[in-house]
N, C-alpha and C positions, 0 to 999 in steps of 0.2 A: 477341294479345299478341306484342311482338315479341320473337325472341331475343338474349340476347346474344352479339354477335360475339369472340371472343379476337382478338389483335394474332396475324400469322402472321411465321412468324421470318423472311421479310423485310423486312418493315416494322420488326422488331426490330434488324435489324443494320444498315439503314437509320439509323434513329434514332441507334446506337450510334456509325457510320463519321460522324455530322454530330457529334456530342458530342465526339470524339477530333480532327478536323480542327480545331475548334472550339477546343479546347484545346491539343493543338500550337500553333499559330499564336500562342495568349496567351501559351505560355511564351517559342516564340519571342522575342516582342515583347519581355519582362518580363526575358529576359538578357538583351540587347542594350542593354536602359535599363540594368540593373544595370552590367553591364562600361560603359558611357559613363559614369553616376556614378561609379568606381572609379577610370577613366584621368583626369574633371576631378578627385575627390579627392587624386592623385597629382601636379598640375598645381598647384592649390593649395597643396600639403603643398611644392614646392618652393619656391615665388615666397613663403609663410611663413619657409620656413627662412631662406632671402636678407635676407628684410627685418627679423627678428631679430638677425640676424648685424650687418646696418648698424645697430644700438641697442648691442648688446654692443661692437661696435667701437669704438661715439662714445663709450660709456661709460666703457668699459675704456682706451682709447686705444691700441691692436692691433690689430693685421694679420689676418685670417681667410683660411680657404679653403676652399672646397667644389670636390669633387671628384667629377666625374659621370662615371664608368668602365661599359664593357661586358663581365659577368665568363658564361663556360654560356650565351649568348644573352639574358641579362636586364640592364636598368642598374640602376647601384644609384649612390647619392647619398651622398656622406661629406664630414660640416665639419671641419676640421683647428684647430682654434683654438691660440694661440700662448700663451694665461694658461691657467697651471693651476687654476684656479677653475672655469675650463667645462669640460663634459665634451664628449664628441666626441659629435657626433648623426649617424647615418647609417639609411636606410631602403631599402627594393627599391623600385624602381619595374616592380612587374610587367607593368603595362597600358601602357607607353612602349615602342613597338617601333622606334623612333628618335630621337636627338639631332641637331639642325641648330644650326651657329650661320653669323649670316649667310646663311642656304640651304644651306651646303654641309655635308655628313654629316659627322657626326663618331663617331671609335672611343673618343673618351674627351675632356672638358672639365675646363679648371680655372678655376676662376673666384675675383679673390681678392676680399673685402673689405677696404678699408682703413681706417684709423684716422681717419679722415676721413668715413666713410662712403660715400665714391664705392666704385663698384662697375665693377671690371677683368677682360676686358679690352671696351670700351665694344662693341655690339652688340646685336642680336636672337637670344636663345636658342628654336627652335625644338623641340616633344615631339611625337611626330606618334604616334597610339593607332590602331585599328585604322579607318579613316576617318574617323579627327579628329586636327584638329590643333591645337595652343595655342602662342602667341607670347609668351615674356617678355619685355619692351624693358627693357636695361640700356645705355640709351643716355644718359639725364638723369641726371645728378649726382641721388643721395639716393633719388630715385624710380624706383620697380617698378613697372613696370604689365603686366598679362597679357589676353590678348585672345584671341576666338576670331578676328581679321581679323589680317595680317600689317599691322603698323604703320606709318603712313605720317607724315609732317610733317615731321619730320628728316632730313637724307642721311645716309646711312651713312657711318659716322666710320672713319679706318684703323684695324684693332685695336694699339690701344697698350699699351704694355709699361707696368709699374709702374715701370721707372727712368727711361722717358721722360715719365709723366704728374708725378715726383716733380720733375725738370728743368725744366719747362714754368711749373708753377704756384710763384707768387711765395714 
């Protein structure tokens, strides 16, 4: 008959050192997706706010503004609306560890909606997260679009002011 062997407590800590590597690495993994879904949640939650903003503006026939400020090292996002009927909507964006527009950084962004729904001043809003980045094109009259690829088809237009865009157009 044969006996039976017990595991010796190397093979036990063995076992144990592969279970713990094992699972580190899955947590690893499982933050890294969490904070990526958090910083596109935050990406989304702006290019919403934007394009609400151009509805309540056509609607209302008012001026809007969002205001994309860097307050303690975090941005944070505030709409300014111009009818007291809306309330101001503002949120952190904790997971954006910079603002671009055009490529170049920026320490604070206004962005206005107008009564018209165009959206000033015309450009690429860039949120850049911890090795990601997201592009909003506020280039086309009415239309948002957000991409993980820097936008190409149109030139880049000068940034125009709203008294010059108000002059320009019939």
């Amino acid at each position: 008959m044969k006996e039976k062997r017990s595991f010796s407590l190397l093979e036990v800590l063995i076992v144990l050192s592969l279970i713990s590597m094992l699972s580190s690495s899955l947590f690893y993994s499982l933050n890294h997706l969490l904070a990526h879904h958090r910083f596109y949640s935050e990406v989304r939650g702006v290019e919403q706010l934007l394009e609400e903003l151009q509805i309540e503006a056509l609607v209302l026939q008012s001026d809007m503004t969002v205001h994309l400020y860097q307050n303690k090292g975090k941005w944070h996002l505030c709409s300014n609306p111009q009818e007291a009927i809306l309330r101001q909507k503002s949120f952190s964006l904790a997971h954006v560890k910079q603002v671009t527009f055009n490529r170049k950084p920026q320490k604070e962004l206004t962005i206005e909606v107008c009564s018209t729904g165009h959206v000033l001043p015309l450009g690429i809003v860039g949120l850049e997260g911890n090795k990601k980045k997201f592009w909003i094109d506020l280039r086309q009259p009415i239309q948002i679009n957000c991409s993980k690829e820097y936008p190409s088809g149109l030139p880049l237009l000068p940034v125009l002011k709203k008294s010059t865009f108000l002059e320009e157009s019939p």
